[in-house]
C-alpha positions in Angstrom: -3.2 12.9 9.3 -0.2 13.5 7.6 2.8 10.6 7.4 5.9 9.9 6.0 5.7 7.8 2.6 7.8 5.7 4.4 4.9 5.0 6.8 2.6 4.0 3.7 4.7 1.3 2.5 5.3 -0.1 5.7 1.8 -0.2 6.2 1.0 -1.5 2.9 3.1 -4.1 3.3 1.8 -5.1 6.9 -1.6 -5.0 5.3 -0.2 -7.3 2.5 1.3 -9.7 4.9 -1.6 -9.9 7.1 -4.5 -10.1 4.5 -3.6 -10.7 1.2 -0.7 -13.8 1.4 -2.8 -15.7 3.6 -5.3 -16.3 0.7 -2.5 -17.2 -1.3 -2.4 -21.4 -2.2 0.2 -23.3 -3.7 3.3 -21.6 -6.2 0.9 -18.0 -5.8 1.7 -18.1 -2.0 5.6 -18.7 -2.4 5.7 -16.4 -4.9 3.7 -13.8 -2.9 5.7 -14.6 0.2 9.4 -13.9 -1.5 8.2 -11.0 -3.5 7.1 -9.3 0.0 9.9 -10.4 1.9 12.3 -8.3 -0.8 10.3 -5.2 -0.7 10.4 -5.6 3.5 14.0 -5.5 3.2 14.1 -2.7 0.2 11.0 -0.7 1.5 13.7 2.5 2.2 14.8 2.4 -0.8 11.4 1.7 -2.7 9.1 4.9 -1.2 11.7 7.2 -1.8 12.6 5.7 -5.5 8.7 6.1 -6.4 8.1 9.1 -4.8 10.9 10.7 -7.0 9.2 10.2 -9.6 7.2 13.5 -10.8 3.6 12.2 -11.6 3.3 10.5 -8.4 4.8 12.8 -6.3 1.7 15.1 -7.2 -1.1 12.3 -7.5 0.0 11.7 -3.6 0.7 15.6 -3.2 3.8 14.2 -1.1 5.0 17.7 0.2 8.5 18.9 0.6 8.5 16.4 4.1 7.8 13.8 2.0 4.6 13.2 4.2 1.1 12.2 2.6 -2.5 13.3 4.1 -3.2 9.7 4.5 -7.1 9.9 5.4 -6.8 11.8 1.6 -5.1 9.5 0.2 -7.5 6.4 1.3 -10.7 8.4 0.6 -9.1 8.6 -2.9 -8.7 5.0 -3.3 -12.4 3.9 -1.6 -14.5 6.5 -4.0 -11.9 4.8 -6.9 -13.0 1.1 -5.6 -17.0 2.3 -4.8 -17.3 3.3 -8.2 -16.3 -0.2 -10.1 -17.0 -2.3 -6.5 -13.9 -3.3 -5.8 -10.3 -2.0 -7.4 -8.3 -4.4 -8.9 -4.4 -4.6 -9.0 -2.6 -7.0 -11.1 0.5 -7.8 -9.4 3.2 -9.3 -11.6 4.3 -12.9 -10.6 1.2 -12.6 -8.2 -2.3 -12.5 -10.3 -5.1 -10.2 -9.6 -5.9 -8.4 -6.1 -9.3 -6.7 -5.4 -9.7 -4.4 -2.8 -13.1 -3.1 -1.8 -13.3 0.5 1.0 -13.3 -1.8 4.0 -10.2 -2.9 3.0 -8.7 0.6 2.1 -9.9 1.6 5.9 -7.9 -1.5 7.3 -5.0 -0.4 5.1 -5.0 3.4 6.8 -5.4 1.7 10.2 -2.4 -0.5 9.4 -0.5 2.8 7.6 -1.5 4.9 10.8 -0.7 2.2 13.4 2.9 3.0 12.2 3.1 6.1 11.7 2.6 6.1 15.6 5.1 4.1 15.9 2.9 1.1 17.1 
């Protein structure tokens, strides 16, 4: 399914919201919490500003739509997270963030859910 890259940061950032600051405790949490509220308001600004640039417009093969094959791009990061167990982000100001492929699926679910304007 193809969406707009808009679509993927809104749904990253649901994801975010829903799963990750929850676990959050003490200045982490606060931090976490601000940091997502700016990106929610920026998010139309963000997508397009990354996809811009060169190298990731063609490791998302975003197409002249700016629209990403989603299911791709999740099955991407799962085989990426099966192979070391989990895949780790470090997020500035945040710490570390594993995600294993059950978490990649609920990130497509949330990614899909508005791409259908759900």
């Amino acid at each position: 399914m193809r969406v707009k890259i808009g679509d993927v940061g809104a749904g990253v950032l649901s994801y975010a919201k829903e799963h990750i600051l929850p676990a959050m405790q003490g200045p982490q949490l606060w931090v976490g919490g601000v940091i997502l509220a700016a990106c929610d308001s920026k998010i139309d600004q963000i997508m397009p500003a990354l996809v811009g640039q060169p190298m990731v417009k063609v490791l998302l093969d975003v197409d002249d739509k700016d629209t990403v094959d989603i299911d791709k791009l999740i099955e991407l990061c799962k085989k990426s997270s099966a192979q070391n167990g989990k895949l780790r982000l470090n997020l500035p100001l945040v710490g570390a963030v594993s995600l294993n492929e059950d978490d990649f699926d609920v990130i497509g679910e949330c990614v899909k859910e508005i791409a259908k304007g759900a």
